[in-house]
N, C-alpha and C positions, 0 to 999 in steps of 0.2 A: 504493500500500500504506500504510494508517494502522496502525499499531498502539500501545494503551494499556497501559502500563504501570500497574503495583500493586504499594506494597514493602510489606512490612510491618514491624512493629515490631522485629525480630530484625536484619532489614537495615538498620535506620535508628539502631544502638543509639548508634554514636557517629560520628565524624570519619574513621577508616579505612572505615565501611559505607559515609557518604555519596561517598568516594571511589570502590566498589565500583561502585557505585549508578550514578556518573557514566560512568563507563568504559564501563558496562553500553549507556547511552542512546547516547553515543557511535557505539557498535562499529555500531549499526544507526539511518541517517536516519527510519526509519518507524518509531519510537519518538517520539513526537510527546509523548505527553501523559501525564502522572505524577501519579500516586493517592500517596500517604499516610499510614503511619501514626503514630502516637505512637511515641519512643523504646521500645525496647525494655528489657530485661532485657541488661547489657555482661559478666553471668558472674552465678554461681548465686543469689549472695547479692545480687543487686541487686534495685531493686525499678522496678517496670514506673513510667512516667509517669503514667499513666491511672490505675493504683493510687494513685500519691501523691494526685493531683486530687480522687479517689472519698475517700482520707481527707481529703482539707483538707474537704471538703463537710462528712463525719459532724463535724468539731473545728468549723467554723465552725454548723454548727446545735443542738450543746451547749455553744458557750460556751469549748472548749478551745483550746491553744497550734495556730493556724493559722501565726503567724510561721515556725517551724522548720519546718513546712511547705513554706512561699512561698519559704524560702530552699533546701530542696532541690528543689526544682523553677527555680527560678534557676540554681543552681548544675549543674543537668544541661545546660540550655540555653545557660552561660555557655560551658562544657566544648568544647561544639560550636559556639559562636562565634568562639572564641577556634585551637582548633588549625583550622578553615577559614579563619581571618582574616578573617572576615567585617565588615561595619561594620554593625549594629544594636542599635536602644534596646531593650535587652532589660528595664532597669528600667523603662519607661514600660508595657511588654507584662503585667509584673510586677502595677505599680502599679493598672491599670484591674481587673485578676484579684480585688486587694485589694480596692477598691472595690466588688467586685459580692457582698461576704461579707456585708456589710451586711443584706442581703437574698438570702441564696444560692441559685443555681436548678445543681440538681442537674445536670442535661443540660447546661448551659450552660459547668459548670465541667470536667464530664468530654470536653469538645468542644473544651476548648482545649491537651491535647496534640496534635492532629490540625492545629490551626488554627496553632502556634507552629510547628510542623515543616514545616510547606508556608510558610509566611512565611521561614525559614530555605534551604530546599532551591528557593526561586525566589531567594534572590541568590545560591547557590552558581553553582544553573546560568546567571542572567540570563534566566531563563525568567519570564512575568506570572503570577501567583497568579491564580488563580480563586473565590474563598469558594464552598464549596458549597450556604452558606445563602442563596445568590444563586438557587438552581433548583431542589434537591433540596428537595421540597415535600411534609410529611405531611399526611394528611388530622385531623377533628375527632375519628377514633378511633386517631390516633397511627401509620397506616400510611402507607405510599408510595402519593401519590398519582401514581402511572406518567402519564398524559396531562401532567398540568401539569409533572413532571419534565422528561420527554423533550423537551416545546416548550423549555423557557425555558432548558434544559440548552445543545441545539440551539441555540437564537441566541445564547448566551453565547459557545461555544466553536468555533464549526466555523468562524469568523474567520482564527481566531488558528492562527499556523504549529504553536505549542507552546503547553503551561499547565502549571503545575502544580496541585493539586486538594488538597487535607484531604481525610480520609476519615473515615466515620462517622457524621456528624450531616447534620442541614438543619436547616430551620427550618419550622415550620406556619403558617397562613395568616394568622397576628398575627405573625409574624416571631420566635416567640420558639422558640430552637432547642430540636432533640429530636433524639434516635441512636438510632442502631439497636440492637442487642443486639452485646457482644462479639464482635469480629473482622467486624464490617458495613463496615470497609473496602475488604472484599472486595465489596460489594454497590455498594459506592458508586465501584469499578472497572468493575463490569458497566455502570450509568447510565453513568459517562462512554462508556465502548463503545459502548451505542447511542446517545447522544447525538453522538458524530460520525462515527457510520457505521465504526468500526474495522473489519476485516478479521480483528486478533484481537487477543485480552486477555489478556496476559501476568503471571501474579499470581507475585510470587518471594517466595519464602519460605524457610529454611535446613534444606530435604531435596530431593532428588532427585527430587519429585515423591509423587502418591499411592502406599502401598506395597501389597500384598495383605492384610497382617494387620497388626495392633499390632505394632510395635518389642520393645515393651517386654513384651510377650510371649510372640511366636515369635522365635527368633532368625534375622536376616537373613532377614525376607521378601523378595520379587523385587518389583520396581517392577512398576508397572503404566504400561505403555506408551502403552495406548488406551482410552478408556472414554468411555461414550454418558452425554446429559446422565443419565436415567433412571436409570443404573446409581450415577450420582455422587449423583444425589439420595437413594436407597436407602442408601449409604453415609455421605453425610453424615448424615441422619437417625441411623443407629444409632452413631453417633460417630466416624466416621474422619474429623477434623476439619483435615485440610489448607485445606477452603476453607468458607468459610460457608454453610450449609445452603439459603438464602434468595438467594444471587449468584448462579445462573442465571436465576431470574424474570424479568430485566430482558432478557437476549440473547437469551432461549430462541427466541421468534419471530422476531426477527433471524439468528438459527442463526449465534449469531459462536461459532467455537475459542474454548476457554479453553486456553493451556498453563500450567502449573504449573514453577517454576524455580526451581531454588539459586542464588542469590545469591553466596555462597563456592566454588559450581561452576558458574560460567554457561558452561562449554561444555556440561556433561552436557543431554541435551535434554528430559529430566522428564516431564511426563504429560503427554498432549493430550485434552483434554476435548472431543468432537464429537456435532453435532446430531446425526446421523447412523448408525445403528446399522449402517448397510452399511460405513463405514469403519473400524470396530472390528475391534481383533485377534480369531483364532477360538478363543481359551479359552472350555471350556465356562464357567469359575467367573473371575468377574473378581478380585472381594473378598471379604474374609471379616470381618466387624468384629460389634458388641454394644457394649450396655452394660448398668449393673447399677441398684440402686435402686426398682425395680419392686415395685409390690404387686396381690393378686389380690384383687378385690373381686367374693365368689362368691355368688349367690343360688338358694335350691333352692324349689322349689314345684311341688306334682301341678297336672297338666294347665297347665304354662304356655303348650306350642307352642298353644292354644286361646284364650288369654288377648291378643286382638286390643291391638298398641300395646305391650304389657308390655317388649319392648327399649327402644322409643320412650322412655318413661318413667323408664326406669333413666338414660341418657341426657341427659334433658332436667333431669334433677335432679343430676349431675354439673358437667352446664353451667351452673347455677345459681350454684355454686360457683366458677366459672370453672375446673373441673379436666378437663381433654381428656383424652381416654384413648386407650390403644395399640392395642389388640385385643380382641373379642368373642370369644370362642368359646364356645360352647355343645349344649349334648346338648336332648332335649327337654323336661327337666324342669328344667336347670341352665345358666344362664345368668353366665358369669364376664368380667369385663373389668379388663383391666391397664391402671393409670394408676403415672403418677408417684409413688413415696413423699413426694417433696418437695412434692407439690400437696395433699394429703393432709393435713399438718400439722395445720393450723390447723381445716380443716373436716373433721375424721374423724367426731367422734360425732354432727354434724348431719346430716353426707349418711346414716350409717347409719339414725338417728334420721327422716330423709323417707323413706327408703329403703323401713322397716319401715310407716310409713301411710301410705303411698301403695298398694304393692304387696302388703303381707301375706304376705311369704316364710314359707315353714316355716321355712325357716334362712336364716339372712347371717352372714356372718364375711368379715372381711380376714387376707388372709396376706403377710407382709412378704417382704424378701430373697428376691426372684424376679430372676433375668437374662433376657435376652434373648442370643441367637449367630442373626447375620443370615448366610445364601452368596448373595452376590449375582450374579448375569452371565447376561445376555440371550440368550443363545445355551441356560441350561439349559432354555428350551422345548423342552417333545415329546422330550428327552431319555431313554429309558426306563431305568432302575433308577440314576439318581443320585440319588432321596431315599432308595433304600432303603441306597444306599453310605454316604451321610449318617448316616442313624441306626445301621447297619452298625458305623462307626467309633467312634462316641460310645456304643452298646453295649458294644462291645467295650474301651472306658476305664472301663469299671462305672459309669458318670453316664444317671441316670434323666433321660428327657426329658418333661416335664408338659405342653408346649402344642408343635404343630405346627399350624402355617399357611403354605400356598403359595398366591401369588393365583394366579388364572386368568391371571395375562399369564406368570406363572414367571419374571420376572426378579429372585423371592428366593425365599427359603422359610427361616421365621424359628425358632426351637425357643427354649423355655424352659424352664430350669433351674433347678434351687435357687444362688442366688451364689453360696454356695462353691464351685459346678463352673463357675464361669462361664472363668477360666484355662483352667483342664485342657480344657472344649468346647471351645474355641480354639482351646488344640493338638493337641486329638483331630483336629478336623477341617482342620487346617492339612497337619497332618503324614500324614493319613491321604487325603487328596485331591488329594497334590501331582502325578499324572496330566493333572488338570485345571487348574490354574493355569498 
């Protein structure tokens, strides 16, 4: 039995976590090998490591006070030197950090909370550190490049009894490091997983596990027990952000468990992520989750279903922009697609601007402050009259629903709202479905 461990920042925030941490690897021998993260947030008003890092970057590329910087990021790291009793050059770790402002590479400076915590959390345990910019290898367009991971991952590590790991970054094929998007430490758990054949991959983080709805919106949702990757990926996607959206890619074909762990409750036994849709509990609805920020970029024109290509087009001049969109929906004359408000910004009156000569709409407008409310769970296939219970409930909260879409596979079916109802969707359908949960 191998199993990979993954802490994240929350667990790792000071000297009592990394004690947590320890006791955690302890309790079980097939806890072999440990992910990551940068210190966390030690109460409200603190500030994340990786934040400090991101601002020594912006101070060091204008010219501003980097010192008072370098010294609260010292001073975090001293913190946790000092009550573990550790013996390391924490100034010389400092010093090279200083040296690299000269000429500061973005990724390089935010990759070294990941890098200082695994250098620290391999002499607490006596465990060998692993650099991940040793295997984890991105391609010329900044992605994981999986084959050349996996091999060099593999000869790195399947050696050794234990390692420790940083999470977050590699390095691309001139060595010079790049990370992932926020919370990729979770990604950089699933590489080591399949890199030494784990059995499963244990990500601990300080909740219970996945819940069914936002906290911070239903009160006391029920944990979720069981969930297939699919359901997780649906989930993650519309923000139920326990695990990083992109941390299955790496196992999926492997079909390794993910369990999700509290850390401050390491008996409670938290969510089990499985390949497997047979092993899943039989809730019809697994989650409920959304998010907001959304705008509707609507085109109207006689006889478009005629007009060969014309989605094509809309499309390919989005992508232009580099802006990805959420959903198409369309009638035959009117063709609307939700994208990001925040991808929008910059290129609003140019995409409208190609929009209008390319395609020659009778009308285009954008419409802002649109939500999304996703019900996700595998099992609502072939289910008969659960979309009508769905819109049923969110009726009957007086909240108008502007876009429904269910794929053909039914394990979501997604409704848009105007944001202001995005809350109240929430609890309509929280509170109005709990049958199903």
């Amino acid at each position: 039995m191998i199993i990979t461990t993954k802490f994240g920042g929350s667990s790792l925030a000071d000297a009592d976590h990394f004690r947590k941490v320890k006791a955690i690897l302890e309790k079980d021998p097939a806890r072999r090998y440990i992910v990551v993260s940068a210190p966390g947030k030690r109460n409200h008003d603190d500030i994340k490591v990786t934040d400090l890092l991101y601002s020594l970057y912006d101070a060091a590329e204008k010219g501003g006070d980097t010192e008072s910087l370098l010294q609260a990021i010292y001073d975090r790291y001293l913190e946790l030197v000092k009550d573990l009793d550790l013996t390391f050059d924490l100034g010389a770790e400092i010093d090279t950090i200083r040296r690299s402002l000269v000429k500061p590479e973005k990724e390089y400076l935010a990759s070294r909370g990941e890098y200082l915590n695994a250098k620290l959390m391999s002499l607490y345990l006596g465990w060998p550190m692993v650099d991940c910019s040793l295997f984890v290898t991105f391609d010329d367009h900044h992605l994981l490049d999986g084959p050349a991971t996996y091999q060099k991952g593999s000869d790195l590590l399947k050696g050794l009894e234990h390692a420790v790991v940083p999470g977050f970054y590699g390095a691309d094929k001139s060595g010079i490091i790049r990370v992932f998007s926020r919370g990729g430490s979770d990604i950089t758990g699933s590489i080591v997983s399949r890199c030494v054949g784990a059995d499963l991959y244990e990500n601990w983080t300080d909740v219970n596990g996945m819940l069914t709805a936002d906290p911070r919106i239903v009160s006391d949702p029920k944990t979720i027990e069981t969930i297939s990757y699919q359901e997780l990926r649906e989930l993650a996607y519309m923000g139920a952000s326990v695990l990083h959206e992109d941390a299955l890619a790496p196992i999926r074909q492997a079909g390794i468990p993910v369990n999700i762990r509290n850390t401050n409750q390491p008996d409670e036994p938290g969510t089990m992520i499985l390949a497997s849709d047979t092993d899943c509990r039989g809730h019809l609805i697994t989650g409920i989750a959304g998010k907001k920020g959304l705008s509707n970029i609507q085109l109207d024109k006689d006889l478009m279903n005629e007009e060969v290509g014309f989605g094509a087009k809309v499309l390919s001049i989005l992508a232009s922009h580099g802006v990805p969109y959420e959903h198409t929906p369309t009638s035959i004359d009117t063709m609307s697609v939700l994208v990001e408000t925040a991808d929008l910004e910059k290129e609003r009156e140019a995409i409208l601007e190609e929009l209008k000569e390319a395609l020659h709409p009778d009308r285009i407008c954008i419409e802002d402050h649109i939500a999304l409310a996703a019900i996700v769970g595998k099992n609502m296939a072939r289910h008969p009259g659960l979309a009508a219970k769905v819109l049923q409930v969110v009726a009957d909260a007086g909240i108008n629903v502007r876009m429904i879409d269910v794929s053909f596979s039914e394990v979501n079916m997604i409704l848009a709202v105007d944001e202001k109802n995005y809350e109240k969707t929430i609890t309509a359908i929280y509170n109005g479905l709990q049958e199903y949960l």
